[in-house]
N, C-alpha and C positions, 0 to 999 in steps of 0.2 A: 651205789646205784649200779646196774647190773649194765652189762656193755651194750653198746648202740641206743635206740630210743622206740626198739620195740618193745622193752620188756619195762615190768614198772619198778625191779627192784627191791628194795628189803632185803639183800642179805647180810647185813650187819644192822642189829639190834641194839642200842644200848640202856641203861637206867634200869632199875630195879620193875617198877611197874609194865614198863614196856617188855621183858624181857620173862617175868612172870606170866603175861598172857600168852607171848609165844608160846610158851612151856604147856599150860592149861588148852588153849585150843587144839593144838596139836594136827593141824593142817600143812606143816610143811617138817619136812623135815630138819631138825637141829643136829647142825657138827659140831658144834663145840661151845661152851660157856666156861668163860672165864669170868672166874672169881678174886679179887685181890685178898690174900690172907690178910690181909691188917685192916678191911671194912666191918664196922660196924652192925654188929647184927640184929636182926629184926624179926619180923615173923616172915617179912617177905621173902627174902634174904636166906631163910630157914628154908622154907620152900621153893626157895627155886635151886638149891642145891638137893634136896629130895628129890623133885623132876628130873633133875639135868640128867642124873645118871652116869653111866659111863662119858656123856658128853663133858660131864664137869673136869674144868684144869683150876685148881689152884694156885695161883701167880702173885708175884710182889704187884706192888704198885704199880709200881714203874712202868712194870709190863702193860697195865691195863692203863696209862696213860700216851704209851707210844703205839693202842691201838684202836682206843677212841679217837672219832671223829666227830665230837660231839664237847661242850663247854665241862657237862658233871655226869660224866657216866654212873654217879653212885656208888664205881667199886665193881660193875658188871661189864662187860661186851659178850655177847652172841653173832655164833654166826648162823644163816640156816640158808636153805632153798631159797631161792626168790620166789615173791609173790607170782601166782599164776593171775593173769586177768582175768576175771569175770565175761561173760558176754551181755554186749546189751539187748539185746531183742529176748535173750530170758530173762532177765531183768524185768524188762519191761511189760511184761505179758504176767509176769504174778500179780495175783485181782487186788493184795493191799500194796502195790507198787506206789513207794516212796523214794526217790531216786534225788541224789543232791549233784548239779551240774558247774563243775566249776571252769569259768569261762580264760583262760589263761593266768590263772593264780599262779602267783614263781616265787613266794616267796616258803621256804619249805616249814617255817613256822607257823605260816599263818595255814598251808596244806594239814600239817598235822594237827592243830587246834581245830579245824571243820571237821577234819574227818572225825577228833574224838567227839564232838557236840553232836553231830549227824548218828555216831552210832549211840550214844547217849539219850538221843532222842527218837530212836526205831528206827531210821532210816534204813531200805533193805537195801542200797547200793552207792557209789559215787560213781559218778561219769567223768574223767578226765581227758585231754587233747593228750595227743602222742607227742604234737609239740608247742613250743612256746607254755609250756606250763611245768612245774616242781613236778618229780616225780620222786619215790619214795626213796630218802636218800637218810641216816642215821639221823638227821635232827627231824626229820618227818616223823621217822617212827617214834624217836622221843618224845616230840611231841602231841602224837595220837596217845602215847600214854598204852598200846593196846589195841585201839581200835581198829589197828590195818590187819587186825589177828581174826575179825570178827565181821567185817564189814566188807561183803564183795566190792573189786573195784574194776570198774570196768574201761579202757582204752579207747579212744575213737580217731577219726580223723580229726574230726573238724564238730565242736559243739554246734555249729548251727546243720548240721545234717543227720549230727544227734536227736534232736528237738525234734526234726522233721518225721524220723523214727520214730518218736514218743507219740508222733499226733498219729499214726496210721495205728500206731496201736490202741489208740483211744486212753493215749494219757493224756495229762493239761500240762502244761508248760509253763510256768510262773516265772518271771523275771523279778529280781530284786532289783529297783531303779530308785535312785535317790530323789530321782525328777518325775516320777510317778504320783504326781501330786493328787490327781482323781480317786487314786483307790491305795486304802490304808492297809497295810500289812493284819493287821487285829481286824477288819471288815471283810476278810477272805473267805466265802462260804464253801470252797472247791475242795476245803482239808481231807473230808473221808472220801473222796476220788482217788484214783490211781493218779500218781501226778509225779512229775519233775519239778526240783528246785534250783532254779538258774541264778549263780553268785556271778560276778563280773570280776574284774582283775583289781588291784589294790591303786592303783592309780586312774585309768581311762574308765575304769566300771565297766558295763557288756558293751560289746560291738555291736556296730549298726547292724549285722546279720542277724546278729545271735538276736538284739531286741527287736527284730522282725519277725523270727521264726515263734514268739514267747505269744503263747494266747493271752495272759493276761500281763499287765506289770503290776508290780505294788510297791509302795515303799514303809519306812521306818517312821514315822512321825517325829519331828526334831522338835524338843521346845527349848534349849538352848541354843548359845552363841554357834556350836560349832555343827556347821551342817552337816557332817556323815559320821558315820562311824566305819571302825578297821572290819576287814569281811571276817576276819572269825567271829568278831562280838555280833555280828548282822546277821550270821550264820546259829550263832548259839540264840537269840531272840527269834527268828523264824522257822527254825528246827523244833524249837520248842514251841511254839503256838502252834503250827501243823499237829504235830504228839497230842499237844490239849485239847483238840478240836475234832482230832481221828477214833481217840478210844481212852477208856481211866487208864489209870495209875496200872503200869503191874506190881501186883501185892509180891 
């Protein structure tokens, strides 16, 4: 994570798929990819030494485990530029704005699993707090798998002055609320609107703020024992119905 908590970070990449997109987008600059000579090769793996370029060092092992900070770097670490943020008011002003808002998500597994569903599913942006929430730290990027290569993300103060922003620009503001028992996530007719999607934190859910500032709430429909689900699976289920709802398939 890059110093202090204005900036969102990314400069240490690791895992094979994560580490190929960086290469492929080519939005920031890369200083160095490290390869372990004794990993197994692939087609990924093939190409992301083709990309690296002069950036490529091939290293023992070792090396590439005293500089992951991450459980299976695959055999790769990168390092590059940090992420530049995004702005939200342009964001928000593009006519298919689909914008995914996460209300103090900290855990940095569950941040990189949304973002990859969110870009997975067209999302044109993420909205994150500058605090109390993960910011992109190697197991974030791990876990987007790519998608923090692909997906603007934009910094705020505070998500409920976010939202407040989304409505002068004449977006909609969606809450996902477990307690939203009136209106079903799958009964949403708002999907081809310019809209915001508001996740809540992995324990308290959205803040009283945040679910004031939200035009509509919806929830998940539960027909077993266990009432909620974790926010990336909640995340990958109304990322994807918004997609199904807004436009087909891209061929």
């Amino acid at each position: 994570m890059s110093k202090g908590r204005d900036g969102l970070g990314g400069e240490q990449v690791e895992g094979r798929r994560a580490v190929l997109e960086l290469l492929r987008a080519g939005r920031r600059p890369v200083r160095t990819v490290f390869v372990s000579g004794s990993a197994r090769d692939d087609s990924s793996l093939d190409e992301i030494r083709d990309r690296a370029g002069a950036a490529l060092k091939v290293v023992g092992a070792d090396r590439i485990d005293a500089l992951a900070r991450t459980d299976a770097p695959q055999g790769v670490v990168a390092t590059a530029a940090p992420l530049v943020p995004a702005e939200l008011d342009e964001l928000l002003r593009a006519p298919d704005a689909f914008l995914v808002a996460l209300d103090g998500v900290s855990d940095p597994r569950n941040l990189g699993a949304v973002a990859r569903v969110a870009e997975t599913a067209g999302a044109t942006g993420i909205v994150l707090p500058r605090h109390r929430s993960a910011h992109v730290t190697p197991v974030v990027a791990k876990a987007a798998a790519g998608a923090i290569e692909h997906l603007p993300i934009a910094l705020v103060a505070g998500i409920p002055g976010a939202l407040e922003r989304a409505s002068r620009a004449g977006c909609w503001t969606i809450g996902l609320d477990a307690d939203a028992a009136d209106r079903s996530l799958f009964d949403l007719e708002l999907a081809d609107q310019p809209l915001v999607l508001v996740f809540g934190s992995e324990g308290r859910g959205l803040a009283r703020l945040t679910t004031a500032r939200c035009d509509v709430l919806v929830s998940i429909p539960m027909r077993g024992a266990i009432a909620s689900l974790n926010v990336s699976a909640a995340a990958a289920l109304a990322c994807h119905e918004i997609a199904r709802r807004r436009a087909p398939l891209r061929s």
